[in-house]
MISEDO-182159 format. One record per residue (C-alpha): residue in three letters; x, z negated, y negated. Coordinates in steps of 0.05 Angstrom, whole numbers, padded with zeros to 5 digits, always signed. Each point is the difference from the previous one (the first is absolute). Last residue first. Example, Ala and Ser with C-alpha at 12.3 -4.5 7.8 and 13.67 -1.06 7.14 Angstrom:
! MISEDO-182159
Ser+00273-00143+00021;Ala-00027-00013+00069;
END
This chain:
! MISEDO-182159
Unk+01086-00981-01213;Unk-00065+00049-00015;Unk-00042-00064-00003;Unk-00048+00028+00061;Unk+00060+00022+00041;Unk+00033-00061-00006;Unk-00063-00042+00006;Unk-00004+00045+00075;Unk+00066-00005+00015;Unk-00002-00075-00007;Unk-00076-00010+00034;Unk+00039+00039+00061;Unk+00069-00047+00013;Unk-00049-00057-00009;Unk-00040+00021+00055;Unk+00057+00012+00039;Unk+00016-00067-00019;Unk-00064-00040+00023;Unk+00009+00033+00065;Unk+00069-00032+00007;Unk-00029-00073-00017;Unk-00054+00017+00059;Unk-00068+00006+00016;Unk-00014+00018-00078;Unk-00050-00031-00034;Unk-00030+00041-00052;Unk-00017-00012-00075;Unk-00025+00068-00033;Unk+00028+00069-00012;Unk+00035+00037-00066;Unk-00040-00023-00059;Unk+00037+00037-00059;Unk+00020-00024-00062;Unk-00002-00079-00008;Unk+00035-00025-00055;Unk+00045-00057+00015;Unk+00021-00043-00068;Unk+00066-00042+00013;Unk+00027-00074-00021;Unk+00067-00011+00026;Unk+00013-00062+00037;Unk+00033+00032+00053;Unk+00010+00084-00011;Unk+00075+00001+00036;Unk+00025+00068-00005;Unk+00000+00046+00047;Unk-00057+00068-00024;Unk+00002+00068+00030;Unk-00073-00006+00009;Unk-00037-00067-00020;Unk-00033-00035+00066;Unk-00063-00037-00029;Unk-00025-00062+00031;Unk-00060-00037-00016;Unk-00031-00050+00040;Unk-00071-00024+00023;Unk+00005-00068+00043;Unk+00020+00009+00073;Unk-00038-00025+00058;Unk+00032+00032+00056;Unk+00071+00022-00035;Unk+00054+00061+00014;Unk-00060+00055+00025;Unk-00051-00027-00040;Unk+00032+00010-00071;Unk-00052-00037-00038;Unk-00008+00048-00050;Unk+00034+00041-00056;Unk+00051+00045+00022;Unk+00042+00045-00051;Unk+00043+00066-00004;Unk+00045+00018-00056;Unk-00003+00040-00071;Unk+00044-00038-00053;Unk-00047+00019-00062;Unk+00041-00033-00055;Unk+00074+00002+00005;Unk+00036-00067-00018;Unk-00048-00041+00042;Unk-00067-00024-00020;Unk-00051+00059+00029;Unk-00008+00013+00072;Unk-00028+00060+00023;Unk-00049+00018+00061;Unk-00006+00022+00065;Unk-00047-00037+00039;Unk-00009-00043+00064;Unk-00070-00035+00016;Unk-00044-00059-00045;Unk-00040+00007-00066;Unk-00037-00054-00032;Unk+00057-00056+00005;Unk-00024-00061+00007;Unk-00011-00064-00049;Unk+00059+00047-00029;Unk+00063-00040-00015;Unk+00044+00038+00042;Unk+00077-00010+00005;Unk+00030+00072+00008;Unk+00052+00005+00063;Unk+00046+00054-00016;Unk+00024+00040+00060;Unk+00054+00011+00042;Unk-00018+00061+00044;Unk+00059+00009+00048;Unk-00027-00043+00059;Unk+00031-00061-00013;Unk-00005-00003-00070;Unk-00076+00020+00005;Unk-00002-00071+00033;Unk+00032-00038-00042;Unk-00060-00057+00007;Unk-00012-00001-00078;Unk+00035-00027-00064;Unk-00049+00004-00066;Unk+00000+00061-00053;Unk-00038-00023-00056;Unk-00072+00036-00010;Unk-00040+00057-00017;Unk-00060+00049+00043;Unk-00017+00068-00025;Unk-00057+00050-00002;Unk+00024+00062-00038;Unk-00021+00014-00073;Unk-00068+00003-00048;Unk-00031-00047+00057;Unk-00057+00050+00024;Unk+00036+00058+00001;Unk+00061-00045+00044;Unk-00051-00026+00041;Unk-00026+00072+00014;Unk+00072+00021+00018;Unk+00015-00056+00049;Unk-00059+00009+00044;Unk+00008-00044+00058;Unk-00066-00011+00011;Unk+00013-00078-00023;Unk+00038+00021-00064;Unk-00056+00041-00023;Unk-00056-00058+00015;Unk+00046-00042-00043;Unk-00003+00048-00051;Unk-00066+00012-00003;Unk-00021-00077+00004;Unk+00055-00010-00058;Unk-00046+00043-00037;Unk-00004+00074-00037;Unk-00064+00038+00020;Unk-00002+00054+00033;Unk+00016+00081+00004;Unk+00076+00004+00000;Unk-00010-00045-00064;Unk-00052-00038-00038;Unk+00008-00053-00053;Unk-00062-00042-00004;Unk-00038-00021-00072;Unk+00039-00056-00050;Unk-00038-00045-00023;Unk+00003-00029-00073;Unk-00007-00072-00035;Unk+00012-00015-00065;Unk+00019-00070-00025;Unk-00025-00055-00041;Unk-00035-00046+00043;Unk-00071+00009-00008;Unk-00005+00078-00002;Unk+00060-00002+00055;Unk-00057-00042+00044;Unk-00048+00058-00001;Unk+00049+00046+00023;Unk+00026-00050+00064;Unk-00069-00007+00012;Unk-00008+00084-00001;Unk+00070+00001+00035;Unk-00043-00052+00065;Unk+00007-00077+00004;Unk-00027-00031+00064;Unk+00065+00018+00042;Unk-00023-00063+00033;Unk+00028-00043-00041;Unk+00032+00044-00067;Unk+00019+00081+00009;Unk-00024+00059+00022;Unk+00037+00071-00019;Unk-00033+00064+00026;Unk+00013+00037-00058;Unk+00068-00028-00009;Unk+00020-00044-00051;Unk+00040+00002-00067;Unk-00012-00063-00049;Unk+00031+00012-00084;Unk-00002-00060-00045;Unk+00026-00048+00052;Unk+00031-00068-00023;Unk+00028-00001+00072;Unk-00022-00072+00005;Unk-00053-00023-00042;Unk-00033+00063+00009;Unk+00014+00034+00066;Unk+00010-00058+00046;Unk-00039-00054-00032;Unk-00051+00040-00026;Unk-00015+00057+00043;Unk+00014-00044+00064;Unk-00053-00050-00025;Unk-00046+00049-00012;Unk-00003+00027+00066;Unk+00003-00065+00033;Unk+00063-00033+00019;Unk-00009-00016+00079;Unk+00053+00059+00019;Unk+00054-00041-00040;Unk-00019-00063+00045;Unk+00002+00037+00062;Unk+00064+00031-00012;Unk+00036+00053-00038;Unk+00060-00013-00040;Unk+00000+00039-00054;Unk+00060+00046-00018;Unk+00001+00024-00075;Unk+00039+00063+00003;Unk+00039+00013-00074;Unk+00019+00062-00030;Unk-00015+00058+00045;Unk+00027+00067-00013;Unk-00007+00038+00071;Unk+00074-00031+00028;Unk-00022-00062-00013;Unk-00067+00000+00042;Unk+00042+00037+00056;Unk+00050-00057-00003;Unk-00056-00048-00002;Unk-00040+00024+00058;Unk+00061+00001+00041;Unk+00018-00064-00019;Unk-00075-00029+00030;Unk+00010+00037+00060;Unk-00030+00071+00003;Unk-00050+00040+00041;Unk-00027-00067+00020;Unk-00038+00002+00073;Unk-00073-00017-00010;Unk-00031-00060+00007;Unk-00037-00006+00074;Unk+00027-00069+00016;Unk+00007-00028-00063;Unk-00072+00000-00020;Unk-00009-00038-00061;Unk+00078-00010-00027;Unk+00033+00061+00026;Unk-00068+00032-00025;Unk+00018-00022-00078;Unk+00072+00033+00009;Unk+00050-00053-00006;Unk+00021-00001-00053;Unk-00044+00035-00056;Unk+00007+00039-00061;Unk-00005+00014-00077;Unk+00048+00063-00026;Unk+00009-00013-00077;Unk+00020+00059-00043;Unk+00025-00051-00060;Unk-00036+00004-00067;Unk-00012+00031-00065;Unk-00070+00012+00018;Unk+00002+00072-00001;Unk+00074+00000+00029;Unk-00028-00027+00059;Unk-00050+00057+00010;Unk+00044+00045+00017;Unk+00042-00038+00052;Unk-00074-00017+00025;Unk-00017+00071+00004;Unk+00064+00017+00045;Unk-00012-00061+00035;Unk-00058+00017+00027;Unk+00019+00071+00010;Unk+00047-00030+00050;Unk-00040-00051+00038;Unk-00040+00062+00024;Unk+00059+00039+00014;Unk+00023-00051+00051;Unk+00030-00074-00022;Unk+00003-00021+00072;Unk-00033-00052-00010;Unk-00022-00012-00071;Unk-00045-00066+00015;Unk-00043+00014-00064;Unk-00007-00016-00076;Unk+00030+00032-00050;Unk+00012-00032-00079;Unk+00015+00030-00066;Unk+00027-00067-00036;Unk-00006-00047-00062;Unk+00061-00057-00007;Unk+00023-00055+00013;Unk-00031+00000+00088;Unk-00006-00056+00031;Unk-00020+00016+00067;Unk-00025-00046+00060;Unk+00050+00006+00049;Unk+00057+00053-00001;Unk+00045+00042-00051;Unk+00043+00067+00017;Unk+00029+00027-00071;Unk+00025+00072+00013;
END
């Protein structure tokens, strides 16, 4: 997959997407299922057109939402559904200043030589998210290129969003965020050396880097780890602060892989979260913290069939 950024230059005509893909949920999947269709139309690459950061991270960074993936993440997933080439724009202020259609010409145009635009229906665009898919339309009339929208996906009875899925993850509801993602919710990164502290109480555990703004789920789970020899290594995880062993500690993942002692630093895992199990508690003690342990292991065993 051919990942380009800046202002594009594009050699050659292209299908083009537009949107922030987090997540990459059913929604983002049937649009790139008709885009990978409509490529071949135009004789050109399945072009995926996106932002970093998000647009709110920029405007109101305080109340953006938490990322459902990092920016690899999002590309892996994009790759892995037929993708050909992501175009990542840098947003800023200056980039949100280009008018409507400014951003239709020098972006999709000149740059990405589109012949072929996929949106949303509720997709806004140019300063002040001025320009609307009928603008957008009207503008593909002048430019050269066809312009269609594509309606909302629905499953388990609503609509298809990174909102939905977020909201999911937050409740706790691992099963509806997996119906509305196409697959289990899960978090990737390198292995990096912790504190040693599962060592020390019989639960070594993997400490996953994160490169989420933050992480939109938080508690213990069972879930599976993909990226060793045998796929779907079922284990127990802890994503939080862990108040009991730190006061002010940043968000962490851990995952405790069952009947599992090898050395996992520096390898690069996938954690797919199964079953919520309990949230974040602090214990009075390190030895309370372990029977509690002892329990959210049986229970992921029991849950994972190990």
């Amino acid at each position: 997959m051919l990942i380009t950024h800046g202002w594009p230059r594009a050699l050659r005509p292209n299908a083009v997407t537009i949107g922030n893909f987090d997540g990459v949920h059913l929604g983002h999947q049937a649009m790139l299922a008709r885009l990978t269709a409509q490529a071949a139309a135009v004789g050109g690459l399945p072009t995926v057109l996106t932002f970093e950061p998000h647009p709110r991270e920029v405007f109101a960074p305080d109340s953006a939402p938490a990322r459902l993936t990092s920016l690899r993440e999002k590309l892996e997933i994009l790759r892995g559904l037929g993708v050909a080439h992501v175009h990542i724009c840098r947003f800023n202020r200056t980039f949100a200043a280009l008018s409507a259609e400014d951003f239709v010409r020098r972006i999709l145009v000149d740059g990405l030589k589109a012949r072929y635009v996929l949106v949303g229906d509720d997709f806004r665009f140019g300063a002040g998210r001025s320009g609307d898919f009928k603008l957008l339309a009207d503008l593909g009339e002048k430019y050269g290129y066809r312009a269609e929208a594509l309606h909302t996906v629905e499953t388990a009875g609503q609509r298809a969003s990174s909102t939905a899925v977020r909201e999911a993850l937050a409740a706790g509801d691992m099963a509806l965020a997996a119906q509305l993602l196409g697959r289990p919710y899960s978090i990737s990164g390198r292995v990096v050396e912790g504190d040693r502290l599962g060592r020390s109480i019989g639960y070594p555990t993997a400490n996953i880097q994160l490169k989420h703004n933050r992480p939109p789920l938080t508690g213990i789970f069972a879930v599976r780890v993909q990226g060793l020899d045998r796929p779907n290594w079922p284990g127990v995880a802890s994503l939080g602060t862990r108040p009991t062993v730190h006061a002010n500690g940043r968000p962490t993942l851990e995952a405790h892989l069952f009947n599992f002692d090898r050395s996992l630093y520096r390898a690069h895992l996938r954690v797919e979260f199964l079953h919520k199990l309990r949230d974040e508690v602090k214990f009075s003690s390190l030895e309370a913290l372990i029977a509690q342990i002892d329990r959210d292991a049986a229970q992921a065993r029991e849950l994972l069939n190990v």
